[in-house]
N, C-alpha and C positions, 0 to 999 in steps of 0.2 A: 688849304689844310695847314695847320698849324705845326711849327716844330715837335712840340711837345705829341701830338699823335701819329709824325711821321718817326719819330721814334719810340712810339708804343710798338706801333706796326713793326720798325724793323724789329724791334724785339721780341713778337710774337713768330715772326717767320723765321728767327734764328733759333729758336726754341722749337719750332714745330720741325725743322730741318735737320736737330739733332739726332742723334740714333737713342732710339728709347734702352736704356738701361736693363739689365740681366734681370729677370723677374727674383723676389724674394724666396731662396730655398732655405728652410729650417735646420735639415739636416741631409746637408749638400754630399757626405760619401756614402750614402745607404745606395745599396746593390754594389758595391766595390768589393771585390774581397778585403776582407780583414778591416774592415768598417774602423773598429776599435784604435788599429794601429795610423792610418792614416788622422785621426784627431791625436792621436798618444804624441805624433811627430809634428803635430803644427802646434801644439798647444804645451804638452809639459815635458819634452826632451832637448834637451838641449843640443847634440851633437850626434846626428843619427844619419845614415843613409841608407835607400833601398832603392832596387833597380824595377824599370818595368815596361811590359813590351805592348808594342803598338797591336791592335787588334789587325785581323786580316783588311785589306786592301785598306787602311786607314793613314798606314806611315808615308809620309811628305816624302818626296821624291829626294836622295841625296842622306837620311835621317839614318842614324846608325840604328843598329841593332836594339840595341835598349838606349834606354834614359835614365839616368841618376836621379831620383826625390833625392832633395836633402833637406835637415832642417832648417838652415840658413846658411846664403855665403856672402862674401866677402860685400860690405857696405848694402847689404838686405839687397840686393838684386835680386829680381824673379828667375834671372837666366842666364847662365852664361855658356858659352860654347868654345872648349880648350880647342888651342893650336894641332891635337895629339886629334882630333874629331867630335870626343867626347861631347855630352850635353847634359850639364847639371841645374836642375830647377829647386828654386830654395822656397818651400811653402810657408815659413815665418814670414815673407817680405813684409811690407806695409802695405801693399797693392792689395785693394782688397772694393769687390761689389756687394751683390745680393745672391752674388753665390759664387761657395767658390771652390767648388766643381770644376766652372768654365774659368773663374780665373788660373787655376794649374795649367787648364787643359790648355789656356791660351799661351801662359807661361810657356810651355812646352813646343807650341808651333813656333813661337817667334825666336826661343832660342836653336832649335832645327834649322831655322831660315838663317838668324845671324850668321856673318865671316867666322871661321876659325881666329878663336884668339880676340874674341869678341864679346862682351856681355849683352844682356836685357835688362836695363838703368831702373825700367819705367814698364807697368803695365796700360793700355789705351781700355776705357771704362769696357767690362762686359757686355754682350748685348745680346737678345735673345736667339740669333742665328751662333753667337760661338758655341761650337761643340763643348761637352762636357769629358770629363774625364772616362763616364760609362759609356761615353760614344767613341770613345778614342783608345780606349786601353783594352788588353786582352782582359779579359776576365777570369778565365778559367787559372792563373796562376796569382799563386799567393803573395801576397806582398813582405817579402822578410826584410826585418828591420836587423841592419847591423847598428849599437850603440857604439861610439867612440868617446874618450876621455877626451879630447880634444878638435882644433878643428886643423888638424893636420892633410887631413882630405883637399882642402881647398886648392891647395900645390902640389899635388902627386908630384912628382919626381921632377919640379922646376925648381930651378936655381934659383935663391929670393936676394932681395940688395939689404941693404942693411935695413930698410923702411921697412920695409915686407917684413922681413923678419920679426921686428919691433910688434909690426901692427899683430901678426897673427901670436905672438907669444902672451900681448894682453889678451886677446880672443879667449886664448887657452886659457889665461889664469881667470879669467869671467866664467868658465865652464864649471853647471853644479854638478859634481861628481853623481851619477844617474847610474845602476844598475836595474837589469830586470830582474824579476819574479816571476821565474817559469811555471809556476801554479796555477797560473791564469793570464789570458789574452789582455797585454798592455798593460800592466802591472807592473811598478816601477818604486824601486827605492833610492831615495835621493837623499843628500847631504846641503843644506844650505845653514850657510857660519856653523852656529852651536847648537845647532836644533839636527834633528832628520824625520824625513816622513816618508810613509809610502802610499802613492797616487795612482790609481788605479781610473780607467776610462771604462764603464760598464758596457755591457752592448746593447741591454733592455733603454726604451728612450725614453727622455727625461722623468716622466710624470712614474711612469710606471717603477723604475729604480728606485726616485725619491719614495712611493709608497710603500715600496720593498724595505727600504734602509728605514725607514718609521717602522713597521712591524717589530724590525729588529731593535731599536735603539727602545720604545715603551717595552720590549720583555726583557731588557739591559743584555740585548747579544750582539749589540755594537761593538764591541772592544775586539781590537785586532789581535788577539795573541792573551798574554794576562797584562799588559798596560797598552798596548795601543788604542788610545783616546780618538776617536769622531770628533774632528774637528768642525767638519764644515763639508762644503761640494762648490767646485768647477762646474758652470755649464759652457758646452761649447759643440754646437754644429752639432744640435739637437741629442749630445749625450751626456751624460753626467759622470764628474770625475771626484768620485769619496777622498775623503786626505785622511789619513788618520796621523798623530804623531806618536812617535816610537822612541824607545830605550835609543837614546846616542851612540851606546856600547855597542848596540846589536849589530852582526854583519847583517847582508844582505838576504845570504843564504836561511839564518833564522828564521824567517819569514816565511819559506817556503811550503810549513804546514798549518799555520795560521791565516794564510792567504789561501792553501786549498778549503780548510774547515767554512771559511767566512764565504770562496764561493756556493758551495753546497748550502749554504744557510740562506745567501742572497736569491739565490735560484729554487729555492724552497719559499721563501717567501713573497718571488714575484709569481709564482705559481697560486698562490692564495687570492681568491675572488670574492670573499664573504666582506661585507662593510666593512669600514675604518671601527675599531671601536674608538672613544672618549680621548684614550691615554693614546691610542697610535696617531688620532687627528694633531691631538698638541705637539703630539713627535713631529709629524709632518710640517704641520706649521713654523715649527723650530729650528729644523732644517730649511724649509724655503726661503725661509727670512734672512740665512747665516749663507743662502749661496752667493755668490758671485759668477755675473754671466762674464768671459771671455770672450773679446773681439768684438 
C-alpha cells in the first residue's frame, strides 16, 4: 500500500472517530421561558445579567444555588467561576455550534466543574449527547433580565490592580447606553454616537413577523410614534428583531406608548390569514432583502 492511501485511511478513521457535531437548531430557546429575552441578551444588549435555576435532580454535584447568564465577560469567556463560588456564563462568547441551547447549557457544566477562581477560556464542539438548556434549567421560573450601564458586574467586590481597572473602564466606555421599553417583552432603546433607535426581538418566528410588519409598512402603520422610521430587521435564533430610528431628543420612557400601540398592531396583523395582497408582497420583499442574519 502506498503512502499517499495509508494516509487517506488515517484520515478517514480520524474523521469517523470524531464525535459528530450538535445537530442544526434554528431557533435554539423556544420552550425557555421568556424566549424573547434570552436572544434580546445574546444579540442586541450589551451589559445584562439574569439568574437561573437547575431543574430538579439535574444540578452537578457541588453547583450553587443559581447561575448568573450574562451577556459577556471579561475576554468573551463562556465561564467563569468566582473564588466567592459564584458561576457566571457569558452567552455573547465566540464559542458557538449548530445550537446553542447546548452550547450555554455546556457553558454552564464546565463552569460548575471548574476551581473557584477559575475561568472557561474555550468551549469543546457541541455534540448531540450535550444536554440543552430545556433539559437543564427549571422552567417554570421566569428569566429576569437586570440591564446595567456597565460592566461592573464582572468584579463584584474584588480589588482590581491598576490593569484591571484600565481594562474594565474601556469595557464601560464601549457600553451602548440600552434602556428597556416596558410595553412590550425585550424591547429596548439604545444610543449608539448620534443616532438612537429602538430594537425590539418579536416572539412570533421569523416569516410570520416579517409578514405581519409587511401588512403594516404597505397600509404606512410602520412608524414608531410620529417619526420612528423602519429601518430594517435582525434575524437571530429563528426571531426577528425590527429597528426602527427615533428622535435623538427623545428619552426612553417616550416610547412607552408608541411601543404599546405598535404592539397591538403587530399582534393584529400577525393574526391576519387572508393572502399577501400586491403592495404588502413588495413590503415583504423589501424588508427581507434589507435584513441582516446575526451569528
Amino acid at each position: 500500500m502506498g503512502k499517499a492511501s495509508r494516509r487517506s485511511r488515517t484520515a478517514r478513521t480520524e474523521r469517523a472517530s470524531r464525535p459528530a457535531p450538535a445537530p442544526f437548531v434554528a431557533r435554539p430557546f423556544e420552550g425557555l421561558p421568556d424566549e424573547t429575552e434570552w436572544v434580546a441578551m445574546r444579540e442586541i444588549v450589551p451589559a445584562a445579567t439574569a439568574r437561573v435555576r437547575f431543574a430538579d435532580g439535574q444540578a452537578p454535584e457541588g453547583a450553587p444555588e443559581t447561575v448568573t447568564i450574562a451577556t459577556v465577560l471579561p475576554l468573551a469567556w463562556p465561564g467563569l467561576h468566582r473564588e466567592s463560588g459564584e458561576v457566571l456564563v457569558g452567552i455573547q462568547s465566540g464559542s458557538a455550534s449548530g445550537d446553542t441551547s447546548r452550547d450555554i447549557a455546556q457553558a454552564i457544566l464546565l463552569a460548575v466543574a471548574a476551581e473557584p477562581g477559575h475561568p472557561v477560556p474555550t468551549l469543546p464542539l457541541s455534540t448531540p449527547e450535550t444536554p440543552r438548556l430545556q433539559d437543564l434549567l427549571d422552567l417554570s421560573a421566569p428569566l429576569e433580565v437586570d440591564v446595567h450601564e456597565g460592566f461592573d458586574f464582572w468584579v463584584a467586590d474584588a480589588d482590581l490592580d491598576a490593569d484591571a481597572k484600565e481594562s474594565l473602564e474601556r469595557a464601560n466606555e464601549s457600553a451602548i447606553p440600552t434602556t428597556r421599553v416596558t410595553a412590550a417583552p425585550s424591547c429596548y432603546w439604545c444610543r449608539i454616537g448620534d443616532r438612537t433607535y429602538v430594537r425590539w426581538v418579536l416572539p412570533q418566528g421569523e416569516d410570520e413577523a416579517t409578514t405581519a410588519l409587511a401588512r403594516l409598512h404597505a397600509a404606512g402603520e410602520s412608524t414608531l410614534g410620529d417619526e420612528g422610521r423602519l429601518l430594517g430587521c435582525f434575524r437571530s435564533s429563528g426571531l426577528l428583531i425590527p429597528v426602527w430610528e427615533v428622535e435623538l431628543s427623545a428619552e426612553p420612557s417616550d416610547f412607552e406608548g408608541p411601543v404599546g400601540q405598535m404592539r397591538e398592531r403587530i399582534e393584529a396583523a400577525a393574526a391576519r390569514t387572508e393572502p399577501l395582497t400586491a403592495a404588502e408582497r413588495g413590503a415583504k420583499a423589501g424588508l427581507t432583502n434589507r435584513q441582516v442574519t446575526l451569528r
